[in-house]
ZAMARGU-4260 file (C-alpha; in steps of 0.2 Angstrom, whole numbers, plus 5000, padded with zeros to 4 digits):
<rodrens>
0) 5020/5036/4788 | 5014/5033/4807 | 5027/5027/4819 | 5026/5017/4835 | 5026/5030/4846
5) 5013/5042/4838 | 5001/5028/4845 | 5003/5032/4861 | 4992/5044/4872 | 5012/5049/4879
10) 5027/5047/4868 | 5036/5034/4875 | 5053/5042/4870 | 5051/5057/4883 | 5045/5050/4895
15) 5054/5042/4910 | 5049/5027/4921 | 5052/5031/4938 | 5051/5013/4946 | 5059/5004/4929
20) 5047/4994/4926 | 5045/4985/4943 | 5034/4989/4957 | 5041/4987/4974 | 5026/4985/4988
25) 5035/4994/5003 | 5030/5008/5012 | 5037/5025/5004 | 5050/5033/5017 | 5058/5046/5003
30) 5055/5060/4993 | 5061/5051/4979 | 5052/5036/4985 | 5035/5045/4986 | 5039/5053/4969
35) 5039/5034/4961 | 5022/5030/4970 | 5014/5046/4960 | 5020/5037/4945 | 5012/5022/4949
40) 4994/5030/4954 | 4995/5040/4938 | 4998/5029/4927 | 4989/5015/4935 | 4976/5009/4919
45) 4961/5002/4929 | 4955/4990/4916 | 4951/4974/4911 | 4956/4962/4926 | 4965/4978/4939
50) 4946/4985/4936 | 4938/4968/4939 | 4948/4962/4953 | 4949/4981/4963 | 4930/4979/4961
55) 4926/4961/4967 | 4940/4966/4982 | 4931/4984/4986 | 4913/4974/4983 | 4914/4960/4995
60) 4924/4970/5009 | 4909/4981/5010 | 4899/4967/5008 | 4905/4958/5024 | 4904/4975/5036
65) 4892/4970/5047 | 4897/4951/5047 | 4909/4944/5061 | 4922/4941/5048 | 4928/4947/5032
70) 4936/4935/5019 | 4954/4936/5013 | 4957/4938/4993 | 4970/4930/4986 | 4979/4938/4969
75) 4986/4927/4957 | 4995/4928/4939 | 5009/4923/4931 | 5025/4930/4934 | 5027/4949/4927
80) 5009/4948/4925 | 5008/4965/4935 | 5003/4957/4952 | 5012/4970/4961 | 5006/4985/4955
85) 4991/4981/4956 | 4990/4979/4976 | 5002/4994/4978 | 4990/5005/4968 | 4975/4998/4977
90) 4983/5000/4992 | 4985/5016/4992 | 4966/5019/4983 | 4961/5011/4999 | 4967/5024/5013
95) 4969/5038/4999 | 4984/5045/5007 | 4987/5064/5001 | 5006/5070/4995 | 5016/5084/5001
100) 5010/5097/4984 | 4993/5091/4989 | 4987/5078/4979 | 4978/5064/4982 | 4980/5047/4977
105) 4965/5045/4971 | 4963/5061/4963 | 4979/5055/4955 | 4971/5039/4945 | 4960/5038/4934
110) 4945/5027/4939 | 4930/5019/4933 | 4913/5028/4939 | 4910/5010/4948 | 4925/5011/4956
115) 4926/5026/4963 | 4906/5025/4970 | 4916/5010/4981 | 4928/5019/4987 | 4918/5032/4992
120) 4907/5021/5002 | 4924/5015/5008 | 4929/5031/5012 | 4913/5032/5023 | 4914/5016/5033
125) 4930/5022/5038 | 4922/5040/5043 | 4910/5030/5056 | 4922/5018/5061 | 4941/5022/5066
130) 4945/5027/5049 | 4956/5019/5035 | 4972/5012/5037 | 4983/4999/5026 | 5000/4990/5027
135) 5010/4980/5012 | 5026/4975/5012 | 5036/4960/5003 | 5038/4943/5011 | 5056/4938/5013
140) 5057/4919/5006 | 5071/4917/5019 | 5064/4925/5033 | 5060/4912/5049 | 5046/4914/5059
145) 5028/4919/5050 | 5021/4929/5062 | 5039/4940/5065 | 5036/4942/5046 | 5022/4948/5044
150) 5023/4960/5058 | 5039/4966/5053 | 5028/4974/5037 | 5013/4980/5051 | 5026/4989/5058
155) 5036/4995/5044 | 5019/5004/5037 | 5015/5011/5055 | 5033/5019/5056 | 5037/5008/5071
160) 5055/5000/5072 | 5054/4984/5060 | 5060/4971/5075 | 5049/4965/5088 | 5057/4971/5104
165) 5062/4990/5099 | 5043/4991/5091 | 5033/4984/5108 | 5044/4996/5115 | 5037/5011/5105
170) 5020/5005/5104 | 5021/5005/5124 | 5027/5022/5124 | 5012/5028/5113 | 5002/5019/5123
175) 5008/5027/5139 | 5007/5045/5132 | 5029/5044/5133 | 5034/5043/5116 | 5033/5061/5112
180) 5046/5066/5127 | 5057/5052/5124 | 5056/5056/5106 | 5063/5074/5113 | 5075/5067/5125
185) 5084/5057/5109 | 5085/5072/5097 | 5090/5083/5111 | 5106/5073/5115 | 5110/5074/5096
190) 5103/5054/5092 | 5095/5046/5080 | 5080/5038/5088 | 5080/5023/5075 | 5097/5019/5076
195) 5096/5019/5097 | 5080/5008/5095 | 5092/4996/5087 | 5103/4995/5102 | 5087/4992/5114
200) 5097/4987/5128 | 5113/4995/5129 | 5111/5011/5121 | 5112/5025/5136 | 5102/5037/5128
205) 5086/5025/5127 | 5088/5023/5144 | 5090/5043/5147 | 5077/5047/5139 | 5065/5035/5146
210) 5070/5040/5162 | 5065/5058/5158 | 5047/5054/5149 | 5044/5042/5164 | 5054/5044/5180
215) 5045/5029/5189 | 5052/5017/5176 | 5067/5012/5186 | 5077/5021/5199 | 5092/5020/5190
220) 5098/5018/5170 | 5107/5002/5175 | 5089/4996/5181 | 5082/5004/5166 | 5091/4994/5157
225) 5088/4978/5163 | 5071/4981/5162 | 5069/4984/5147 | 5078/4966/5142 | 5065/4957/5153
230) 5048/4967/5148 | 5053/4970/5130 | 5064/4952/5125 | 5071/4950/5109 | 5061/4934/5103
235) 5064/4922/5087 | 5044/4919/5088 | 5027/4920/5095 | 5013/4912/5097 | 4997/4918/5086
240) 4989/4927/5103 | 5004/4938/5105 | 5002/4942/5087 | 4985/4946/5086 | 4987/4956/5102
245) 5003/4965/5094 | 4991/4970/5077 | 4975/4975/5089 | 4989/4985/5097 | 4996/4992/5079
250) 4980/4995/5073 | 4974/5005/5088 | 4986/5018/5085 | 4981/5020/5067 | 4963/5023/5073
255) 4954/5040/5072 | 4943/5037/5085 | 4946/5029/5103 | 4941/5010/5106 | 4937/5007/5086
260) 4946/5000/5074 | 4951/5008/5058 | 4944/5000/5042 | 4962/4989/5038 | 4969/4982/5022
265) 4983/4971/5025 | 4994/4967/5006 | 5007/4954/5010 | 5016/4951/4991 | 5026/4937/4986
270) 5017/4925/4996 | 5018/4909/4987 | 5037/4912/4984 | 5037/4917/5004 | 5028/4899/5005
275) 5038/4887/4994 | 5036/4870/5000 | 5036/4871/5017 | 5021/4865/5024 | 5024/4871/5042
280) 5023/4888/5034 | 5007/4886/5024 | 4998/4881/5039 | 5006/4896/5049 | 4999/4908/5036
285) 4982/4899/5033 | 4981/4899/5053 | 4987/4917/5055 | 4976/4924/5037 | 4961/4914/5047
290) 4963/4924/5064 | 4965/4940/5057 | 4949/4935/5047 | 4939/4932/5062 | 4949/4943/5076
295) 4946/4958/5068 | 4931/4953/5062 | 4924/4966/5048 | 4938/4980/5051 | 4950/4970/5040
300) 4954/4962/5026
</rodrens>
C-alpha cells in the first residue's frame, strides 16, 4: 500500500521548514536568516501563476527600458494564497544575490527555460546600466507617514540606519567619501555604530568620530552636535521631493557605475492592509507609486 508521503518528490516527514510556513519579506541580516532565504529559492515551484506573474513582471520591465517610465504591478490573491513568497523569491531572482558557500540565488531555483532567458536579459540591462539592485520590506499597518514608510524599507535593504535622520546622516558620509573613517573611529572606541546612530544627537562618540573623518565639520564636538540637529532633523514627514531626492540618493549608492542608476525593484508587501480605509493614504501611495514611475523613469519598478 502507497502512503501519503511516498508521493512526494521529498518525504515530508524528514524534512524541516525553516521559515514555518510563512514567508517574511525583509532583508536577511543573519546567518540563520539567510539560511531560511535558501529554503525559500530552493524550494520555490515556479508554476502555474508564480511562473506567469514573474513572467508578465520580468516581460514588461524589459519592455518599458527605453520608455520614460515603467509601470508598477500590483500582486493580489487571497490571504495564505502565497503572495509573499512569491515577491521574496522574485526579489531576490531579480539582483541574484550569491551566498556566503557560494551559491547563487538563481542557481538555487529551479526555473522555466522562459524565465531564465528574462532574467538573463535582465541581468544584462543591469550590466549596461548601474547594475541590479532591489529593496522589500513589510508595511506596518500602524505606521504614520507614507513616505517615512516606505523609506524606512529603502534603507533597511541598503544597510542604512531605518530612521530618517541617522540614515541622511550615513548616506552624507558616503557621499563625502567619510563614512569608512568614521566607521573606524566608532569600532576603535569600542561602539556599536548602529546603536550610536540611534542616539544622532547626543552620542559623543558620533561626534568624535566625525570630527576625526572630517575636521572642518565644526570646531568643536559641542558645535558638532548642534549641527548635526539642524542639517540632519529628526522629521515626522516629508514632502514627496525630499523623498524622491532621498531614493535618487539610496539608489546611487547601490550603483555600479557613477551618474546611472542601477536597474531597481522596489517590493512593498501588505499593502492594502498598510492602506485600510484611509483615503489620505491611498492617494499618498498612488501619488508616491506614480513618482517613482516617472522620476526614475525605466531604472525601476
Amino acid at each position: 500500500m502507497t502512503t501519503n508521503r511516498e508521493v512526494f518528490a521529498v518525504d515530508p516527514t524528514t524534512r524541516a521548514i525553516p521559515n514555518d510556513g510563512v514567508a517574511k519579506v525583509a532583508e536577511p541580516r543573519t546567518d540563520a536568516e539567510y539560511k531560511v532565504l535558501q529554503y525559500e529559492l530552493s524550494s520555490f515551484v515556479c508554476d502555474g501563476e508564480y511562473r506567469q506573474g514573474i513572467e508578465r513582471i520580468l516581460a514588461a520591465y524589459l519592455a518599458n527600458l527605453s520608455r520614460p517610465a515603467q509601470p508598477a504591478a500590483w500582486i493580489s490573491g487571497f490571504y495564505g494564497s502565497g503572495k509573499s513568497h512569491f515577491v521574496r523569491v522574485l526579489e531576490y531572482l531579480w539582483r541574484d544575490i550569491t551566498f556566503a558557500d557560494g551559491a547563487t540565488a538563481r542557481g538555487l531555483t529551479s526555473l522555466p527555460p522562459e524565465i531564465g532567458d528574462l532574467l538573463r536579459e535582465l541581468s544584462t540591462a543591469g550590466r549596461q546600466r548601474g547594475g541590479l539592485w532591489s529593496a522589500a520590506g513589510t508595511l506596518g499597518a500602524g505606521a504614520g507617514s507614507v513616505r517615512l514608510a516606505l523609506l524606512a524599507i529603502l534603507f533597511r535593504s541598503a544597510k542604512l540606519p531605518e530612521q530618517y535622520a541617522p540614515a541622511r546622516f550615513v548616506i552624507w558620509l558616503k557621499q563625502n567619501g567619510f563614512y569608512e573613517r568614521f566607521e573606524r573611529e566608532i569600532a576603535a572606541a569600542g561602539k556599536d555604530s548602529a546603536r550610536e546612530l540611534n542616539n544622532l544627537y547626543v552620542s559623543p562618540f558620533v561626534a568624535k568620530a566625525l570630527l576625526a573623518a572630517d575636521a572642518s565639520f565644526a570646531a568643536s564636538e559641542a558645535e558638532a552636535k548642534s549641527a548635526l540637529r539642524t542639517q540632519f532633523p529628526t522629521a515626522s514627514e516629508i514632502s514627496d521631493d525630499e523623498l524622491l531626492r532621498t531614493i535618487e540618493d539610496v539608489l546611487m549608492l547601490q550603483s555600479s557605475e557613477p551618474g546611472k542608476l542601477p536597474c531597481t525593484l522596489l517590493v512593498f508587501d501588505e499593502l492594502q492592509q498598510f492602506i485600510g480605509e484611509d483615503p489620505t493614504r491611498t492617494l499618498h501611495v498612488q501619488t508616491v507609486v506614480e513618482a517613482c514611475s516617472t522620476r526614475f523613469g525605466s531604472a525601476s519598478t
